[in-house]
Each structure stands twice: as C-alpha cells, then as structure tokens.
C-alpha positions in Angstrom: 19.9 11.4 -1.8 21.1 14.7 -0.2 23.7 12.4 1.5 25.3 10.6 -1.7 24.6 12.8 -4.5 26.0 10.4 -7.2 22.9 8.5 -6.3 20.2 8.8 -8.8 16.8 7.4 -8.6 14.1 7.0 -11.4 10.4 6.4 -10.1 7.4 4.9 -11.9 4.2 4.4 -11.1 2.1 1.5 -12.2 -0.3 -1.4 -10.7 0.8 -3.9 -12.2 3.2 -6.9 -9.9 6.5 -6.7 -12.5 9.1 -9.1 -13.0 11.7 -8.0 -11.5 14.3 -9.7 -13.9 12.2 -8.5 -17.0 11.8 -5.3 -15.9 15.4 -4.8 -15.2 14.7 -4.0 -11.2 16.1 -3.0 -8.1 13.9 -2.8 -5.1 9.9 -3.3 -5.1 8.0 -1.9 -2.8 5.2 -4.5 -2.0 2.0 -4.7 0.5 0.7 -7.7 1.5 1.7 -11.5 2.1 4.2 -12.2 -0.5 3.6 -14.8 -3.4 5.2 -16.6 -6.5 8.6 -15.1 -5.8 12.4 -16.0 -5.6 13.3 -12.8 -4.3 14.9 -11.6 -0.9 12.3 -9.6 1.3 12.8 -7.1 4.1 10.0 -6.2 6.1 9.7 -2.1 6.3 6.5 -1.8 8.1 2.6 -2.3 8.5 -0.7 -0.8 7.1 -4.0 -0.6 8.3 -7.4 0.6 6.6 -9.8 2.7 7.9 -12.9 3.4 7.0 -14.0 6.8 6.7 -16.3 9.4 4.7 -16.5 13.1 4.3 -18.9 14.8 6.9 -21.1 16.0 3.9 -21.5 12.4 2.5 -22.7 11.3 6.1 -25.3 14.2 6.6 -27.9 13.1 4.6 -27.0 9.3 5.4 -27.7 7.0 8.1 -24.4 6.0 9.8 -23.7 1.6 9.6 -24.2 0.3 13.1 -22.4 -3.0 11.4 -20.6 -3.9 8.4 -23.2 -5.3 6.6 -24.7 -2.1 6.8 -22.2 -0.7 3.8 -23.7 -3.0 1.0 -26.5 -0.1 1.3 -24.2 2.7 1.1 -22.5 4.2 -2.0 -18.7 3.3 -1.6 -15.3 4.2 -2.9 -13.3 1.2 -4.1 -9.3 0.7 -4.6 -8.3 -2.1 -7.2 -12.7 -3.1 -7.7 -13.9 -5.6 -10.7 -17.5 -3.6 -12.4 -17.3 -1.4 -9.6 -17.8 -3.9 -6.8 -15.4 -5.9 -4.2 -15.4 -7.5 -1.3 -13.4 -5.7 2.0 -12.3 -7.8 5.0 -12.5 -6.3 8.3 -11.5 -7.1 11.7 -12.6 -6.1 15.3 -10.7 -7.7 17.5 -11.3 -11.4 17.5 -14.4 -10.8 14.8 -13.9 -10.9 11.1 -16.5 -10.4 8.6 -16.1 -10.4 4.1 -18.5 -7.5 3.4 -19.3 -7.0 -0.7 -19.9 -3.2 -1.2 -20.6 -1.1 -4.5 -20.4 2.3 -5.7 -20.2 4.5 -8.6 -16.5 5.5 -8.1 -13.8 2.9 -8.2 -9.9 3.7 -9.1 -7.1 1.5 -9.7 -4.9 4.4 -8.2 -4.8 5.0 -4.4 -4.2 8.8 -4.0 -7.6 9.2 -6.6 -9.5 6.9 -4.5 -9.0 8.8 -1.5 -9.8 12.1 -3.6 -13.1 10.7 -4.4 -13.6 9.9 -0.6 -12.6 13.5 0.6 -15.0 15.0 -2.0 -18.2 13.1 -0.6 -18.5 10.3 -3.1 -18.4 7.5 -0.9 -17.3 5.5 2.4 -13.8 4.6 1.6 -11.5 2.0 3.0 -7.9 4.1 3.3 -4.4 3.4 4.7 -4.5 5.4 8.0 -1.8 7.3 6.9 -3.5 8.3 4.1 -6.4 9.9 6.8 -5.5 10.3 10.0 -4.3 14.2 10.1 -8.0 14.5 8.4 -9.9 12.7 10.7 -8.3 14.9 13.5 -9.3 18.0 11.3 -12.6 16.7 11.5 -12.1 16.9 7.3 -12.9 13.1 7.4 -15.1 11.2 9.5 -14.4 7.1 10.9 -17.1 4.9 10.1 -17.6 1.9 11.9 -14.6 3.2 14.1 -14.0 -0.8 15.7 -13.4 -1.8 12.8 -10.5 -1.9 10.1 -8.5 -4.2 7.9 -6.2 -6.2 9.1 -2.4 -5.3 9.8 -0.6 -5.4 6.3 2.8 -5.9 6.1 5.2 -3.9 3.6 8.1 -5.0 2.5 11.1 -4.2 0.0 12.0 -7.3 -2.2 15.1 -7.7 -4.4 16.8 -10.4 -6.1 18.2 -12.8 -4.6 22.3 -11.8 -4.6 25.3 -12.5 -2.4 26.7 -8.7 -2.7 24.7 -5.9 -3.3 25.4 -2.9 -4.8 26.5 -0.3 -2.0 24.4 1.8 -4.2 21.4 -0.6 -3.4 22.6 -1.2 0.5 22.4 2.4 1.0 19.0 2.8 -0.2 17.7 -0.1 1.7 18.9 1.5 4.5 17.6 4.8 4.0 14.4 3.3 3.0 14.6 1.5 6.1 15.0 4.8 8.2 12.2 6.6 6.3 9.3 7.8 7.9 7.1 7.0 5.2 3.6 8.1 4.8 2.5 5.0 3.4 3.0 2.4 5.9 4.1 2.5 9.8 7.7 2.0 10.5 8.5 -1.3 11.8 10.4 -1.0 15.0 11.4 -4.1 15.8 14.5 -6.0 14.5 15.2 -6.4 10.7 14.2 -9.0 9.1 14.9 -10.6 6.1 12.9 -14.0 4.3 12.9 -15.8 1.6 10.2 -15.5 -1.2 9.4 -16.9 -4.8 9.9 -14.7 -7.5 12.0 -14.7 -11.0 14.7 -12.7 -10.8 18.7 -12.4 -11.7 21.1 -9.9 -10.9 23.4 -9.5 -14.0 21.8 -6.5 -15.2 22.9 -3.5 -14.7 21.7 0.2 -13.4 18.7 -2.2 -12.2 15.4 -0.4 -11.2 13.7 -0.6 -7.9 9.9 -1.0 -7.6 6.8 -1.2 -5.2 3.3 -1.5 -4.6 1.4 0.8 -2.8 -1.2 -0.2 -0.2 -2.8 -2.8 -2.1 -0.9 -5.8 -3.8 -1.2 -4.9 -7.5 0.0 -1.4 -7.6 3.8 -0.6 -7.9 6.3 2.6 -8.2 9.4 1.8 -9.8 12.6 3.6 -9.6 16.5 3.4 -11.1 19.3 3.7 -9.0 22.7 4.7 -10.8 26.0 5.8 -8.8 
C-alpha cells in the first residue's frame, strides 16, 4: 500500500466460506483443496500443522509415544463440533484419523493458539503460527514425526478476462508477501480453474480469505 497509495483496502474477519458474488468480493484467501467454485485460483503457498503444547501442560503429563495416545490428553481444537474432532496426521508414508477432545475449542485461530500457549491443551497449529516458540523453548513439539499434511493456500477471484490494475497489483503483492500464515510458494505461478458463483459487474468489490482451516475468512475492499 506504501507503493500505490490510492490503494485502499477494507479487511474483515469471519469463518464463514462467502459468496463471492453476494458478498460483493475481490480476492479470498482460502486453505485447503478448493470446492463448489467458479472462481479463478492462484496458488500462494502451503501450511503445515504442528502439534505442540506449553512446557507447563507437559510437566505433569505423560508425553504420547503415538497418536492414539492424544484421545487421553486434554486438547485445544480449531473449527471442533461439542468440543471434539478428528485431526489427520501424516509421517511419512503413515497416516492415521485420531478423534481428540478437550475443554477449549475456538472457531478463531489466533485464540486457539492462545489457549495452547497458556497450558490448556495439545494444539494442532500452522508452523508459522509456532515455530519462533518452539525455538524459545515457549512451546514444546509433541509427537515431533508427525504433522498434518501440506495444505495449499490460494487466492481465488472471479472468473474475468481484465482485471482491475487495482486487483493485479494486489495479487502480485500478495504474491510477494512473506506471510506469516502460509509458506511462500517458490515455484512457478499457477493459476486453475475452480467452481464457485461469482460475477464481476460490481464494483469496489471486496477481497476475502480463510485462514488455516477451510471455513474461516478475512475479507477486504480494494478502491483506487
């Protein structure tokens, strides 16, 4: 924004997957494989999961040997149904559906992993979300062979033959952007078709994304 001032962005926060065309946006930013869209989508990165706890939740705890070992542990849940939900794992060639429970859940990222830095629980974060506290020794990795799978990010927008240069240049930046949500993808852009509704005869449109899980969004408003 520094670099084109007559840009202006409005940002929203929310969990829900929005219409693009009803809501009257731009850009989403959404994690995970893509579904019921007519959009375009550009890849921006990955994510991975760890799983981690604070040291003073581990102390008085026996540390899993194996995933199955969680459903005994108290755990801190992202996007859970009555406070419980299954997390997929990987190691390698392995793969295991683990169903954990707890007595914190949030619908909101950034207050799940406040739960997990306070001791409530073992938490399953976006590394970026933990790794300069894992190195502070703030934050511990549990199960350390083991995390989600690599989630892609992408922006998505409607389908159009011109964009906006007001929307090309934010692509681009957001392209560029070393974002502490996902990890940059260095290889070369790419852009896919995807099913969504959309149309693109509104006007100062809004652009939007999930966060780390599908299901939660920011939205923003780009005018210039």
């Amino acid at each position: 924004m520094k670099d084109h001032a007559r840009i202006r962005v409005e940002l929203v926060v929310t969990n829900l997957l929005l219409d693009l065309s009803a809501e009257n946006i731009d850009v989403a930013i959404r994690v995970g494989e893509l579904q019921d869209s007519n959009v375009v989508a550009r890849r921006l990165g990955t994510s991975v999961y760890y799983l981690v706890a604070a040291p003073e939740y581990l102390n008085a705890r026996t540390l899993p040997a194996e995933p199955a070992d969680l459903k005994s542990h108290d755990c801190v849940m992202f996007n859970a149904k009555n406070n419980e939900r299954d997390w997929d794992l990987v190691s390698g060639r392995r793969k295991v559906r683990v169903h954990v429970s707890g007595p914190v859940a949030s619908r909101d990222i950034n207050s799940a992993s406040a739960f997990v830095h306070r001791g409530h629980g073992t938490g399953l974060l976006p590394s970026t979300y933990c790794d300069e506290a894992i190195a502070k020794g703030k934050l511990i990795r549990v199960l350390p062979k083991w995390t989600s799978s690599s989630i892609p990010v992408f922006a998505v927008y409607s389908s159009r033959k011109f964009l906006p240069l007001r929307l090309n240049l934010f692509l681009e930046a957001l392209a560029a952007w070393n974002s502490p949500l996902w990890l940059r993808n260095e290889g070369p852009r790419e852009s896919q078709r995807v099913r969504w509704l959309a149309n693109d005869d509104a006007r100062g449109r809004r652009f939007g994304g999930t966060s780390v899980e599908p299901h939660q969004a920011g939205i923003e408003r780009i005018a210039g």
